[in-house]
C-alpha positions, 0 to 999 in steps of 0.5 A: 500500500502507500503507507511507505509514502511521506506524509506531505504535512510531515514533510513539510513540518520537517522542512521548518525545523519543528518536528520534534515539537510537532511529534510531541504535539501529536504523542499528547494528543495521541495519550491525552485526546483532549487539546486541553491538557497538551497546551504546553506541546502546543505553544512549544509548537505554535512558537517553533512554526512563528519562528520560521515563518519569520526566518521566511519574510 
């Protein structure tokens, strides 16, 4: 099947230098499954993208 493809999002988070942040981010979602109690993993992640998007302009 396709499951050896590349995720497009994945790539592309990859490209910006926050998929550990990201990874992170999905793990809580995964243990937790309430956004509510990953919102430290979602500012880490919030601010990592910000970052980039700056290094970008």
């Amino acid at each position: 099947e396709e499951e050896d493809e590349e995720d497009p999002v994945d790539t592309m988070i990859s490209r910006t230098g926050c998929a550990t942040q990201h990874q992170e981010l999905q793990e809580c979602m995964a243990q937790e499954r309430d956004w509510r109690f990953c919102q430290n993993q979602l500012r880490a992640f919030r601010d990592c993208m910000v970052h980039h998007q700056r290094l970008q302009d």
